[in-house]
C-alpha positions as CSV (number, residue, x, y, z in Angstrom):
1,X,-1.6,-81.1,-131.7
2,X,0.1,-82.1,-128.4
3,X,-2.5,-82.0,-125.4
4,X,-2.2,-82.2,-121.6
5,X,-4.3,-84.8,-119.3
6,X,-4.1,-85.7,-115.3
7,X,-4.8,-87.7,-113.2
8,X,-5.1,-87.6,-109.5
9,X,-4.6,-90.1,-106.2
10,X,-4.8,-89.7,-102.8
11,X,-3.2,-91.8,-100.0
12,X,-4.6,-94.4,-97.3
13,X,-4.8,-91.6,-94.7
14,X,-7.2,-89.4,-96.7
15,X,-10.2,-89.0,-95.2
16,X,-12.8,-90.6,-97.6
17,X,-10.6,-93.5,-98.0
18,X,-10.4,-94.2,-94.3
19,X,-14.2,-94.7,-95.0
20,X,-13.9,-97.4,-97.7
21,X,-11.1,-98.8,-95.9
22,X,-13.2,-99.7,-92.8
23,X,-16.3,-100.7,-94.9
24,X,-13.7,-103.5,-97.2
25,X,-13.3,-104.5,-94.2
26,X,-16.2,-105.1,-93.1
27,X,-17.2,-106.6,-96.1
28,X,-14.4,-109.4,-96.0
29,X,-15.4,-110.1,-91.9
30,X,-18.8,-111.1,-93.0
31,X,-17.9,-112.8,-96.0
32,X,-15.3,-115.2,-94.1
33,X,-17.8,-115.9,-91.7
34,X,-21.0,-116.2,-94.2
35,X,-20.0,-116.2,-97.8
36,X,-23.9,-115.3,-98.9
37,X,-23.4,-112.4,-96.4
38,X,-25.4,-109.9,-98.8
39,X,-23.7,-106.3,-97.0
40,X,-24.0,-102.3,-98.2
41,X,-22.3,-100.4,-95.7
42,X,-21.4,-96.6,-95.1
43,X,-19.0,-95.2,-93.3
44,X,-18.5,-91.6,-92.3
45,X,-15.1,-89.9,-90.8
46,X,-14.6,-86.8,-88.8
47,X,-12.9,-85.4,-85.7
48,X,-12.3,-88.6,-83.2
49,X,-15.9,-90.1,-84.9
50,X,-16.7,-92.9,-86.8
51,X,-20.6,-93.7,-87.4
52,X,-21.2,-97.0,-89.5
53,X,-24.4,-97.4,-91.5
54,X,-26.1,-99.9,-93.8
55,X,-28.0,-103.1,-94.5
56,X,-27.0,-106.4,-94.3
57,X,-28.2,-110.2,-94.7
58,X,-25.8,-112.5,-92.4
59,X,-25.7,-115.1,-90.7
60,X,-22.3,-114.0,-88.8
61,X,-22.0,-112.0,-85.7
62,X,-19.2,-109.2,-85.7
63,X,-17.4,-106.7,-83.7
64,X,-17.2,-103.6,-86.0
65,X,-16.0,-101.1,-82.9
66,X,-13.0,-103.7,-82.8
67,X,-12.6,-104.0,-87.1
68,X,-13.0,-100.3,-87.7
69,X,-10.2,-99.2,-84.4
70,X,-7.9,-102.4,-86.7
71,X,-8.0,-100.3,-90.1
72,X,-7.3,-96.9,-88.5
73,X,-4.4,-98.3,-86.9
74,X,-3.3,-100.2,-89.5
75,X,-3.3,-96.7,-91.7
76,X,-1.3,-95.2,-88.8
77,X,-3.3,-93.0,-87.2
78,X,-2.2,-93.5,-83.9
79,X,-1.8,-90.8,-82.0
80,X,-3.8,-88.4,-80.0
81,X,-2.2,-85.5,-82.1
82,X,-4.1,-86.4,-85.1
83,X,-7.2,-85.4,-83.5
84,X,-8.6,-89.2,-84.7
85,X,-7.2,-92.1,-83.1
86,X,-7.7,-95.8,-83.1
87,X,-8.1,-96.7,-79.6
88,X,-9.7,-93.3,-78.7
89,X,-12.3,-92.1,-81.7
90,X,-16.0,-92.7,-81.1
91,X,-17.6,-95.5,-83.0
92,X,-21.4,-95.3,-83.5
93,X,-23.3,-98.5,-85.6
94,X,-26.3,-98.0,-86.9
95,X,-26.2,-100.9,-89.5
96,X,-29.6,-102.8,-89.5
97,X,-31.0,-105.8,-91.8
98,X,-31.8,-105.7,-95.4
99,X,-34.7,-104.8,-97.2
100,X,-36.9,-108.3,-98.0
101,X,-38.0,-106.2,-101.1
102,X,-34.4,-105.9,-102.4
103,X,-33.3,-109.5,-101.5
104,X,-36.6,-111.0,-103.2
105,X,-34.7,-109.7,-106.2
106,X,-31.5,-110.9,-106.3
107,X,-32.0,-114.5,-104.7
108,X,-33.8,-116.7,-106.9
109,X,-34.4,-121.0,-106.4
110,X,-31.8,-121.0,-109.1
111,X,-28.4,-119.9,-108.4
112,X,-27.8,-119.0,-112.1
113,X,-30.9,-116.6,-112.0
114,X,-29.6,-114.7,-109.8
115,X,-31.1,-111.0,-110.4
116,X,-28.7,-107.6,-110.1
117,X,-28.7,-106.0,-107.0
118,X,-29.3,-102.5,-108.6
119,X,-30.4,-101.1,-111.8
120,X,-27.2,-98.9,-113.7
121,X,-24.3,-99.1,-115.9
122,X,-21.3,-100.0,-115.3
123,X,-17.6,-99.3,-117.4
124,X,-14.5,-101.5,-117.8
125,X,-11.9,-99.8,-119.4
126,X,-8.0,-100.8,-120.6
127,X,-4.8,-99.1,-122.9
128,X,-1.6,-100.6,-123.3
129,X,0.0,-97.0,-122.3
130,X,1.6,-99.2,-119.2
131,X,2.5,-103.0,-118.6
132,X,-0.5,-103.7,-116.6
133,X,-2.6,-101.8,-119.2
134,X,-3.7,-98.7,-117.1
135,X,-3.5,-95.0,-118.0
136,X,-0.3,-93.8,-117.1
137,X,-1.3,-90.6,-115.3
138,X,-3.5,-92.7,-112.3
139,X,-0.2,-95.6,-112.4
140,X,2.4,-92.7,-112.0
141,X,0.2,-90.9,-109.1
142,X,-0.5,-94.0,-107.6
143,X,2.9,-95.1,-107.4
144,X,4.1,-91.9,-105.9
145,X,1.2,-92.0,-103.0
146,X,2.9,-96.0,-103.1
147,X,6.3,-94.8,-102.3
148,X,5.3,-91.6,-99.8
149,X,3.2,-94.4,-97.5
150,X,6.7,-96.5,-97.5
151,X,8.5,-93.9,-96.4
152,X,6.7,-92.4,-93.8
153,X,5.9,-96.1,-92.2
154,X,10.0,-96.9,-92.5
155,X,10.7,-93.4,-90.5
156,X,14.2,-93.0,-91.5
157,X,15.1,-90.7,-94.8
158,X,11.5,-88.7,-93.8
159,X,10.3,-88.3,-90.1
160,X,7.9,-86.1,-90.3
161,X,4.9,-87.4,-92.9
162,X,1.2,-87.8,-91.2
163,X,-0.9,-90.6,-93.2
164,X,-2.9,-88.0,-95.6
165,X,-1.7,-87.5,-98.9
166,X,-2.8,-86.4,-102.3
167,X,-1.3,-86.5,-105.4
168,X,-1.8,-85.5,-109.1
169,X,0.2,-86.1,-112.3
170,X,0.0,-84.3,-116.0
171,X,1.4,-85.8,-118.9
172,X,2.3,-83.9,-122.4
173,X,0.9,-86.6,-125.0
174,X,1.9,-86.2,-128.6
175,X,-0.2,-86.0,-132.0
176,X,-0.1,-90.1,-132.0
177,X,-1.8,-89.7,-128.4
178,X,1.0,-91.4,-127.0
179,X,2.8,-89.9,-123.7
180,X,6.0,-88.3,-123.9
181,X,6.9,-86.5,-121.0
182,X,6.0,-85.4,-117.8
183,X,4.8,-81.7,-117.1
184,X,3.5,-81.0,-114.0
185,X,3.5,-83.1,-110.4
186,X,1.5,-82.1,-107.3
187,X,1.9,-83.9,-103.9
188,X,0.5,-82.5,-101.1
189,X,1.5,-84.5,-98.0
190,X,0.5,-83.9,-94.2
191,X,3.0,-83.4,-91.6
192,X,4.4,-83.2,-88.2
193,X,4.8,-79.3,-87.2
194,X,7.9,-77.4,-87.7
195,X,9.2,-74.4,-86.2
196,X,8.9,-72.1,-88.4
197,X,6.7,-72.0,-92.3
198,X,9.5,-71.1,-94.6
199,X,11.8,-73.7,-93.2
200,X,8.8,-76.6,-93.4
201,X,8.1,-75.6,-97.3
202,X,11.7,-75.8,-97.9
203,X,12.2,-78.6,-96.5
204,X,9.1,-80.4,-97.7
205,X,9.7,-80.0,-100.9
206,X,13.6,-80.8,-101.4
207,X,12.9,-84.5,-99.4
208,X,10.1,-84.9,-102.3
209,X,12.0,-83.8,-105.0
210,X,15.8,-85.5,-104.2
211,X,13.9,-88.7,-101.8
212,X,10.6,-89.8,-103.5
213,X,10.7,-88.8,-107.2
214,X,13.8,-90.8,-107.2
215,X,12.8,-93.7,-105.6
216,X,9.6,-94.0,-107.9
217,X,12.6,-93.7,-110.5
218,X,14.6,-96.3,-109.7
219,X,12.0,-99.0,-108.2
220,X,9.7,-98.3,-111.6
221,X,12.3,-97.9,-114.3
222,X,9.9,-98.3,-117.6
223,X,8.8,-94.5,-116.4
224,X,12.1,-93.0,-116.4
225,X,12.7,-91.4,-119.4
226,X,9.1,-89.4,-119.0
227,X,11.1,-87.6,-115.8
228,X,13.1,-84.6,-116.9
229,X,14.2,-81.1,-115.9
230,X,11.4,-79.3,-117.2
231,X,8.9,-81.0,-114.5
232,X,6.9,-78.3,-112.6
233,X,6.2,-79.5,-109.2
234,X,3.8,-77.9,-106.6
235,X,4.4,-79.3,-103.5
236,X,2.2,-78.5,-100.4
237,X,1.0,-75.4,-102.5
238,X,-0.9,-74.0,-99.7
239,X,2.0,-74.2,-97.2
240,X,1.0,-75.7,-93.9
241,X,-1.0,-79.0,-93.9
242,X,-0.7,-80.2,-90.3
243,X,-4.2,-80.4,-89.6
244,X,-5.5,-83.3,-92.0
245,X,-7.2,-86.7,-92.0
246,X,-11.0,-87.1,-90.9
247,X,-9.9,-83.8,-87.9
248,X,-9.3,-81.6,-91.3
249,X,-11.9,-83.0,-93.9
250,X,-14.8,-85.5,-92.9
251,X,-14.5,-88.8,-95.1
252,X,-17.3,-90.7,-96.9
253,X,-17.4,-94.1,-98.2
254,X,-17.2,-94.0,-102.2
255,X,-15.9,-90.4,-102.7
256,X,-13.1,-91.3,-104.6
257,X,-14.8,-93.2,-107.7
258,X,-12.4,-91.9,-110.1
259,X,-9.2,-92.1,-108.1
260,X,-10.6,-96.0,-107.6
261,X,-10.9,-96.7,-111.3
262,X,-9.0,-95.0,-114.3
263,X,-8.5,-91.4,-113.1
264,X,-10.9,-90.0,-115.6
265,X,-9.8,-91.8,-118.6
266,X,-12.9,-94.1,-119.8
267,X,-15.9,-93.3,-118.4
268,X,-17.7,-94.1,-115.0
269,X,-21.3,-95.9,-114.2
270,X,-21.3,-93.3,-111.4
271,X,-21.6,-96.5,-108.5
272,X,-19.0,-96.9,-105.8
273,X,-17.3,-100.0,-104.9
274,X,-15.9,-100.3,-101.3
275,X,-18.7,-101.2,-98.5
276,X,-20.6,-103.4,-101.5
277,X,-20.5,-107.0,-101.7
278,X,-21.0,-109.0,-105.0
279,X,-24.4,-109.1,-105.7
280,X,-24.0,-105.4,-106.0
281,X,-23.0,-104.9,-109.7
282,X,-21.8,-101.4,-108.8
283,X,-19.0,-103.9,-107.7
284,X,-18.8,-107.0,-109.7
285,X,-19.7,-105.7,-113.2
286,X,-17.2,-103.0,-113.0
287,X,-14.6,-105.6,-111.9
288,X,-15.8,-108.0,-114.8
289,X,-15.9,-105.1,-117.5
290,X,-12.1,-104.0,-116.9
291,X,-11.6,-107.8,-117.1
292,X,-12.9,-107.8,-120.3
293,X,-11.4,-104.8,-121.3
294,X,-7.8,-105.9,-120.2
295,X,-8.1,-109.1,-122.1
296,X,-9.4,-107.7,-125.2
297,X,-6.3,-105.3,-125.0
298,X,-3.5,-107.7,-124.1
299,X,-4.8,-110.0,-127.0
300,X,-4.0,-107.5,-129.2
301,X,-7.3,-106.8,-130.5
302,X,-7.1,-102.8,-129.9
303,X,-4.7,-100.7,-128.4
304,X,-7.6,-99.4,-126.1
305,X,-11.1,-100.0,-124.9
306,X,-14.1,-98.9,-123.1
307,X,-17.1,-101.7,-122.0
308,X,-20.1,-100.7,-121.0
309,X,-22.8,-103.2,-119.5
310,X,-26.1,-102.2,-118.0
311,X,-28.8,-104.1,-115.7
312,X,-31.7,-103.8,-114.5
313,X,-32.3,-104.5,-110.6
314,X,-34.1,-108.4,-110.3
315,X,-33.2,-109.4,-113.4
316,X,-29.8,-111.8,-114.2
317,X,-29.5,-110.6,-118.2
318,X,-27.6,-108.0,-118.8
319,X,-29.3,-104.8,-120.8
320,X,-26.8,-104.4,-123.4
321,X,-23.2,-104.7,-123.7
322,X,-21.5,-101.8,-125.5
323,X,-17.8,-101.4,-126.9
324,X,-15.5,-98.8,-128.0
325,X,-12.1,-99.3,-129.7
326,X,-11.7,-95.3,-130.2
327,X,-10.7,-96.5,-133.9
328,X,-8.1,-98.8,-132.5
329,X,-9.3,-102.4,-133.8
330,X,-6.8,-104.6,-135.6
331,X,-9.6,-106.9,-137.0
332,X,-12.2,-106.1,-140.0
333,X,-15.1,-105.5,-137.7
334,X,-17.2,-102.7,-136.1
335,X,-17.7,-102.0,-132.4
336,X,-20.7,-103.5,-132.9
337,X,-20.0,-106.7,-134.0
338,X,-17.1,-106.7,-131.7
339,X,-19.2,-106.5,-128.9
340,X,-21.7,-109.2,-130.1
341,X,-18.9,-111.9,-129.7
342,X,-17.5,-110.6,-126.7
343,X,-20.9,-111.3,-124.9
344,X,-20.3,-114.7,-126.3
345,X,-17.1,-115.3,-124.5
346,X,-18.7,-113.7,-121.3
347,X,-21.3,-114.4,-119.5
348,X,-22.4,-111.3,-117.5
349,X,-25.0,-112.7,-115.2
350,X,-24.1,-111.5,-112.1
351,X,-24.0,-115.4,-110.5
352,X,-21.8,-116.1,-113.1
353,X,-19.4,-112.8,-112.7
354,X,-19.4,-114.1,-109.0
355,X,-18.3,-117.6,-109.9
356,X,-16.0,-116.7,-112.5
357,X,-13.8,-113.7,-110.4
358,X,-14.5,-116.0,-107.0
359,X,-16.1,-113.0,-105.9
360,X,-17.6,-114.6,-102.8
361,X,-14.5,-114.3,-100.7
362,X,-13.2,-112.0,-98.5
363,X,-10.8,-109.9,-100.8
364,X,-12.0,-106.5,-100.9
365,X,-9.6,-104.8,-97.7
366,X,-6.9,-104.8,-100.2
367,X,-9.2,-103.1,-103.4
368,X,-9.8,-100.1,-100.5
369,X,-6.3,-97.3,-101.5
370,X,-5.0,-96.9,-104.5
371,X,-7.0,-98.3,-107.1
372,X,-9.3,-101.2,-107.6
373,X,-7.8,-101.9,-111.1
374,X,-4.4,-102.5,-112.7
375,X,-3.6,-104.4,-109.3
376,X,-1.2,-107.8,-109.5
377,X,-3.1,-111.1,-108.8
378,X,-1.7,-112.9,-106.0
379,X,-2.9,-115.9,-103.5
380,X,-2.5,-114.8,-100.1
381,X,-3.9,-116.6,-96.8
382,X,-5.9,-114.2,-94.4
383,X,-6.8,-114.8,-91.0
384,X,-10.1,-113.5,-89.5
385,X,-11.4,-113.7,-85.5
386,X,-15.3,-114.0,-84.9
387,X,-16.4,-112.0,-81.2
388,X,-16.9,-115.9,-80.1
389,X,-13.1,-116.1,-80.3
390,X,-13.7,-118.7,-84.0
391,X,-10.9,-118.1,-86.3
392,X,-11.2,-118.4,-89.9
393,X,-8.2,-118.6,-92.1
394,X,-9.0,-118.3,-95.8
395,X,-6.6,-118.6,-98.5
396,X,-8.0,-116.5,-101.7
397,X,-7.1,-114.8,-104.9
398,X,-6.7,-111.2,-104.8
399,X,-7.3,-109.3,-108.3
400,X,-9.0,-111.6,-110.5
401,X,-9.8,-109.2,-112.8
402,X,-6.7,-108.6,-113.5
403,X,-6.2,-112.1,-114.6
404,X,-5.2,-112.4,-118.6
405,X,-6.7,-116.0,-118.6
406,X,-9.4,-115.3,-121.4
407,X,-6.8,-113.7,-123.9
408,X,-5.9,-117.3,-125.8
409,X,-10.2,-116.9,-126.0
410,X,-10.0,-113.7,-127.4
411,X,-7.2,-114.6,-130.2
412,X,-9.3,-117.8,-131.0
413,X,-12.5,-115.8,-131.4
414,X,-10.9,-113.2,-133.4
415,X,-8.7,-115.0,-135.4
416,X,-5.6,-113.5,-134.3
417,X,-2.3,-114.9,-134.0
């Protein structure tokens, strides 16, 4: 029987992602400057405040005031109107060294015996529903947040869009679980004040519905036919949204765990990512999990998969590595003995994750808005500025998760062609 699933994103400007936004950021500052940086910071958002928290190993010596007013002005909120401004919000640090009891843990004489930073479970998950083998719900809500942030920074077709932004998408799938159309699209989008409500709504919605949903169109064609007549759209459903961003809703680092992994498809470990760095498997076993899934997947070896792997805070060995193919397997094997050679090909000490994703560099600013996964790998060269006036350029991989380099591994392990 035909069912109904969504998936939700929201935009740089929401609140909560402001938060992970600043604390990326301050993760990739301290690992330019001290790759063994070990860092776990907060941040909380509200009107004209920002308060930084956390514990951190370094070696480096950083401005956060200056990196934090950087992001918020980068996301474009940059005027006094907004109730929380770059140059003018309040920035309060209260970040303070690490705990010796944690960091006996995870540093060992050995590099290779390095132990998890936490105890937990962590998910990887992959479909071939979408070329970069990410549930189409989260890739279609994603990519119109994408397209709403262009617009608003080129200022030309729509003048009026503030930085916050949510969206939501739900797709019909048929009795194959495939997806066939879509039903129902909800963008609700802050803006500048108009003159009068009626004229706002109306206006709102006919620049989304005749501007963005046909850009998204057009730039992503392999989602066209899923658009159609029958869409219901709900756009700013509760009418005015002026007052938004941390003045209208007060943002926390790692709120949007869902939105940052596969929109409720899956499952979730229940550990945030942005503000951690790579000792923390929160981070780097969620990142090498939807690695393996994606690999498994684009091998051909299922048409979907969920990986579970589980530590235990101070030691390197993984607890278990679990697999489901929800039935989809192509070879003659149970989940079970699925996952036994998968751990084979993958070696989920969290040294090795590290090594193997070149975790250790300062990548993470651009995991921070929509979505950690199903991202394109890329080399770019970043530039960072110590308070001592040192600059440090870097030139790193972004995505290495999303890397298909193990699927010739796969194939070879499986026997498939």
């Amino acid at each position: 029987m035909p069912y109904l699933f969504t998936s939700e994103s929201v935009s740089e400007g929401h609140p909560d992602k402001v938060a992970d936004q600043i604390s990326d950021a301050l993760i990739d500052n301290f690992l330019a400057f001290d790759p063994q940086a070990k860092v776990a910071c907060e941040t909380l958002v509200t009107t004209g405040q920002v308060v930084l928290a956390g514990e951190v190993k370094s070696k480096a010596y950083l401005d956060v005031q200056e990196i934090a007013r950087g992001v918020i002005r980068k996301i474009g909120y940059t005027k006094s109107e907004y109730m929380f401004e770059a140059n003018s919000c309040g920035i309060l640090s209260a970040i303070h060294e690490q705990s010796a009891d944690i960091n006996q843990g995870v540093d060992k004489k050995k590099k290779e015996e390095q132990g998890a930073g936490d105890q937990g479970m962590m998910f990887g998950y992959a479909t071939n529903e979408t070329d970069d083998y990410m549930p189409l719900a989260l890739d279609l809500a994603h990519k119109l947040l994408i397209e709403l942030a262009a617009l608003r920074r080129e200022n030309k077709q729509i003048k009026y869009l503030r930085p916050d932004a949510k969206s939501q998408v739900t797709l019909e799938y048929d009795d194959n679980n495939k997806p066939v159309r879509i039903d129902t699209i909800v963008i609700s989008t802050q803006h500048d004040d108009f003159d009068t409500e009626t004229k706002m709504q109306d206006k709102i919605k006919k620049d989304i519905i005749n501007i963005l949903i046909p850009r998204v169109k057009n730039k992503y064609k392999k989602f066209g036919k899923l658009f159609n007549g029958k869409i219901t759209y709900h756009i700013n459903p509760t009418g005015k949204f002026v007052i938004g961003g941390p003045h209208g809703d007060t943002g926390l680092t790692g709120r949007k765990i869902i939105v940052d992994t596969y929109g409720g498809k899956g499952a979730h470990g229940g550990g945030a990512f942005s503000g951690k760095d790579p000792s923390k498997v929160d981070r780097s076993a969620a990142y090498a999990t939807r690695h393996i899934a994606k690999n498994l997947v684009a091998a051909g070896l299922c048409d979907e998969v969920l990986v579970q792997v589980s530590y235990a805070i101070g030691v390197a060995k993984p607890m278990g590595l679990y697999i489901n193919t929800y039935g989809t397997a192509k070879v003659e094997l149970t989940d079970g003995e699925i996952a036994k050679i998968v751990h084979e090909l993958f070696d989920l000490r969290p040294y090795f994750i590290e090594k193997r994703l070149k975790l250790r560099n300062p990548i993470y600013s651009e995991t921070a808005a929509y979505g950690h996964m199903g991202r394109k790998p890329q080399e770019v060269t970043k530039t960072f500025v110590s308070p001592d006036g040192k600059t440090v350029k870097k030139k790193v991989e972004l995505f290495t998760w999303e890397k298909l380099d193990y699927v010739s591994k796969v194939k070879k392990a499986f026997g498939l062609k």
